[in-house]
C-alpha positions as YAML, in Angstrom:
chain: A
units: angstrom
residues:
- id: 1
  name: UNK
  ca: [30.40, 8.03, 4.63]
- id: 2
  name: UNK
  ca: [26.49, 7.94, 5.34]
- id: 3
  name: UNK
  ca: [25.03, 5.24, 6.77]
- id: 4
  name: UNK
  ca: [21.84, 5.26, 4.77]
- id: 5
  name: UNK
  ca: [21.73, 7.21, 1.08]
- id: 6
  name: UNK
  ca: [17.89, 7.95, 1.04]
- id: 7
  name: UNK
  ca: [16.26, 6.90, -2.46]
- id: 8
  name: UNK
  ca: [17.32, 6.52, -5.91]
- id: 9
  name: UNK
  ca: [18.47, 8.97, -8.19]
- id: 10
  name: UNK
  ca: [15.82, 10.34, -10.74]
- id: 11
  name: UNK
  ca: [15.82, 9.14, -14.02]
- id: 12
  name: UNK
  ca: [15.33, 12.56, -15.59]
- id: 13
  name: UNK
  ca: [18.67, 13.49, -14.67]
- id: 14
  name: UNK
  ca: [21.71, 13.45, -16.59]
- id: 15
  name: UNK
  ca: [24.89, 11.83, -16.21]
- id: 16
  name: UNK
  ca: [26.50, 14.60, -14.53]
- id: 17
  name: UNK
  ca: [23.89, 15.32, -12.39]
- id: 18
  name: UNK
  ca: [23.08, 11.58, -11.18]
- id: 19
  name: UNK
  ca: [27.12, 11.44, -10.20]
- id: 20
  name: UNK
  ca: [26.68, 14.63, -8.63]
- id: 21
  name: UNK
  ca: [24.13, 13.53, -6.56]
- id: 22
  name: UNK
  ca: [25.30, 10.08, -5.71]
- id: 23
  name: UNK
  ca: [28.69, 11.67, -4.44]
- id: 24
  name: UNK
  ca: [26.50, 13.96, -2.38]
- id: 25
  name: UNK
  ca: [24.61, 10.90, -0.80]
- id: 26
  name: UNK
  ca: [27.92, 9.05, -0.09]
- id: 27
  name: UNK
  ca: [29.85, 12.67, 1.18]
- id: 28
  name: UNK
  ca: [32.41, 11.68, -1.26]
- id: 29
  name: UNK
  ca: [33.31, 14.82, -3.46]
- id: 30
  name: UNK
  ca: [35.69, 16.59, -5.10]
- id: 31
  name: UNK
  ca: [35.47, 19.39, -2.91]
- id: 32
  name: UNK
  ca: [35.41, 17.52, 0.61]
- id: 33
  name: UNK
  ca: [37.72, 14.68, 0.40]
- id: 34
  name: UNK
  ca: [40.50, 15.83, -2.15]
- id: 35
  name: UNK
  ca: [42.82, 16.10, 1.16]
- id: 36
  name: UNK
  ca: [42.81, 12.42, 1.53]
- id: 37
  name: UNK
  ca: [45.05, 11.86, -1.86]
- id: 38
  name: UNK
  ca: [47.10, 15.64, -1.75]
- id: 39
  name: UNK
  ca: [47.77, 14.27, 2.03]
- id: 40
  name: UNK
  ca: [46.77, 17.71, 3.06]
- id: 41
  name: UNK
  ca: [44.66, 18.73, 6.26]
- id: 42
  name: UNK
  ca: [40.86, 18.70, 5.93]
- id: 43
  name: UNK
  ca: [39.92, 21.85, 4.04]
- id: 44
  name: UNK
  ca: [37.42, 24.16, 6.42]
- id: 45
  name: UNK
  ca: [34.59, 26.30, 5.64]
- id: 46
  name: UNK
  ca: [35.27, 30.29, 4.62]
- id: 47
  name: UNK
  ca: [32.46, 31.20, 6.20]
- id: 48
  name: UNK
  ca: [32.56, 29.53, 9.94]
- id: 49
  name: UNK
  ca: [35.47, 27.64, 9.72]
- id: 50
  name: UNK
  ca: [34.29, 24.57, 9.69]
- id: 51
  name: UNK
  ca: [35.86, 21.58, 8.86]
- id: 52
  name: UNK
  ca: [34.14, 21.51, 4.81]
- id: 53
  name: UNK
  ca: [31.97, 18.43, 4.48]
- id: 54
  name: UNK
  ca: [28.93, 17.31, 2.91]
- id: 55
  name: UNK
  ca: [26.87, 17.54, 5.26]
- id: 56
  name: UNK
  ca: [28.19, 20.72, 6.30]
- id: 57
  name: UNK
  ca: [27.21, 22.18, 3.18]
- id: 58
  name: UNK
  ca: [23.85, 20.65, 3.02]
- id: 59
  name: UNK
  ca: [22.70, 21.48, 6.84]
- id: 60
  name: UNK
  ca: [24.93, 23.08, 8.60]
- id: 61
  name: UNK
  ca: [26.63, 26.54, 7.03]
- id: 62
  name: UNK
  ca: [25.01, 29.70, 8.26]
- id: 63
  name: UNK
  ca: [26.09, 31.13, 4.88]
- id: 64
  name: UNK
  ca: [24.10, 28.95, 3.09]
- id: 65
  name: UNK
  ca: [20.99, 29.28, 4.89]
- id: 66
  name: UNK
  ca: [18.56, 31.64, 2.90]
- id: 67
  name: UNK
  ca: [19.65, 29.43, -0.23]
- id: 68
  name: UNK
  ca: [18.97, 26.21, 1.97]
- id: 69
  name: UNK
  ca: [15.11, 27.71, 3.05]
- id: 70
  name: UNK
  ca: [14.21, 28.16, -0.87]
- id: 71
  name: UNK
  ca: [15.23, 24.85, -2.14]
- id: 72
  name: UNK
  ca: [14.41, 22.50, 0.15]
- id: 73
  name: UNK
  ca: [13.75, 23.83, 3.92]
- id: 74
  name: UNK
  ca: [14.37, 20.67, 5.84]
- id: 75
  name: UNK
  ca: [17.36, 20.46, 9.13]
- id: 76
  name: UNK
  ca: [19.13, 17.26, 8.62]
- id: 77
  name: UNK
  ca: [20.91, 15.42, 6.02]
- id: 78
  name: UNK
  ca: [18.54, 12.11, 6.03]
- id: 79
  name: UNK
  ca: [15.64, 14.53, 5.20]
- id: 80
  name: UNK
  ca: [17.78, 16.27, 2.11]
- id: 81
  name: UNK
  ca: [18.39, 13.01, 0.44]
- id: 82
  name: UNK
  ca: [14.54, 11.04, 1.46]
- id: 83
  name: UNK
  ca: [12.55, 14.15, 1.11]
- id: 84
  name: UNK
  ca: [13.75, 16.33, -1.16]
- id: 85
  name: UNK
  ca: [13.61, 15.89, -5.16]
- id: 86
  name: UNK
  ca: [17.41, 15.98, -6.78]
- id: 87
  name: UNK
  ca: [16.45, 18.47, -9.26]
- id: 88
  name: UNK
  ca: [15.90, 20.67, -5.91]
- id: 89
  name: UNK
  ca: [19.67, 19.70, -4.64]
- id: 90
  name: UNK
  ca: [21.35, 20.41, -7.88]
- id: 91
  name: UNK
  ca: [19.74, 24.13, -8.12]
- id: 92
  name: UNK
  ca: [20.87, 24.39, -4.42]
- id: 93
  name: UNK
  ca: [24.34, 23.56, -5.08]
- id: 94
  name: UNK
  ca: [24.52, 25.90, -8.38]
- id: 95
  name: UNK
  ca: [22.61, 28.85, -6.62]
- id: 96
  name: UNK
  ca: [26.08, 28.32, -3.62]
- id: 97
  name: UNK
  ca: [28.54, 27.84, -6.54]
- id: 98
  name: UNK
  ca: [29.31, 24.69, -5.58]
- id: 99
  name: UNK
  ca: [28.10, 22.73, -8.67]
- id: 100
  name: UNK
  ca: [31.48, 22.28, -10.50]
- id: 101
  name: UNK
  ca: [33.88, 22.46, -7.12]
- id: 102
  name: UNK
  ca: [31.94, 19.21, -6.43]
- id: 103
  name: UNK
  ca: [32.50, 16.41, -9.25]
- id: 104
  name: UNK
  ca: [35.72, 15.00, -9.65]
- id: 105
  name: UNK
  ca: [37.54, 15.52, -12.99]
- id: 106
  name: UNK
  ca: [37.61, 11.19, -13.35]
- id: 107
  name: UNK
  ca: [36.13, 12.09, -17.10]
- id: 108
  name: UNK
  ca: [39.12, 13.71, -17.82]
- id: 109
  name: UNK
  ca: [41.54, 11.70, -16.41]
- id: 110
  name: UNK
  ca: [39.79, 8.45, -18.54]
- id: 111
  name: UNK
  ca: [39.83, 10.19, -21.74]
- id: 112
  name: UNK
  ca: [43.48, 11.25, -21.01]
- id: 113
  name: UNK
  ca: [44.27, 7.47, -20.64]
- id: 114
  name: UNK
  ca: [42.36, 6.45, -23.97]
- id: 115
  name: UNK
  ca: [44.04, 8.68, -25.74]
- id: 116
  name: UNK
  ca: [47.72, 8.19, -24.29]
- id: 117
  name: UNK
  ca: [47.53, 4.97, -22.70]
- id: 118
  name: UNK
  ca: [49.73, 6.26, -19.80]
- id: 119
  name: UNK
  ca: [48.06, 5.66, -16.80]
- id: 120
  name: UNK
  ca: [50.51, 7.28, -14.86]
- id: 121
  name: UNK
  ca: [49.86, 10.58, -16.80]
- id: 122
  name: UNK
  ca: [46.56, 10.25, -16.38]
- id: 123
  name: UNK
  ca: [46.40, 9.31, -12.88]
- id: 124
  name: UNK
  ca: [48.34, 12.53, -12.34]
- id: 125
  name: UNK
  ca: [46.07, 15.11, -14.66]
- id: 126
  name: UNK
  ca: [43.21, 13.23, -12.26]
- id: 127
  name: UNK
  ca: [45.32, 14.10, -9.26]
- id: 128
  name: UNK
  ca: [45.82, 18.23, -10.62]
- id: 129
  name: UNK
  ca: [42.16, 18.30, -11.17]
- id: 130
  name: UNK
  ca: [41.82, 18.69, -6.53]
...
């Protein structure tokens, strides 16, 4: 979790994209903390092996370097979420192929419910979705 989530999401974003980027700010996605409910080890970078986090993604990866310099050129994670416009941060992530690895599938999983009212069911096409 990060101690300090720089500032607000723009307004001009959509739905999708403001969750994307809120998850981002937290380093709660999809992608990075799915482990936690499979009860599997922490997943690790292809690239470097290293364990996969948001920050990690963001900062660190050599892989992602070039496509870090032309979208928003800055060495830590504080400066990616104070200094650099979303808009920026979600054509980074889509330019890695990271954009729909990210969000959770919680959309599905509630319209599963409201249409079954099994919330076991759903909880578990929620689950299938890591």
């Amino acid at each position: 979790m990060q101690p300090v989530v720089g500032r607000s999401v723009s307004s001009s974003l959509g739905r999708y994209d403001s969750v994307l980027i809120n998850r981002l700010r937290i380093g709660h996605t999809r992608l990075t903390n799915s482990y936690f409910l499979k009860g599997e080890s922490q997943p690790v970078c292809e690239a470097c092996h290293s364990p996969l986090t948001v920050k990690h993604i963001s900062v660190d990866c050599t892989r992602y370097s070039a496509a870090r310099q032309r979208y928003f050129g800055v060495a830590t994670l504080k400066d990616v979420f104070e200094n650099v416009a979303s808009r920026n941060i979600i054509a980074y992530v889509k330019d890695i192929n990271f954009y729909h690895r990210i969000q959770c599938c919680f959309y599905i999983s509630l319209i599963v419910f409201i249409l079954t009212s099994n919330f076991n069911f759903a909880f578990n096409t929620y689950i299938k979705c890591f």
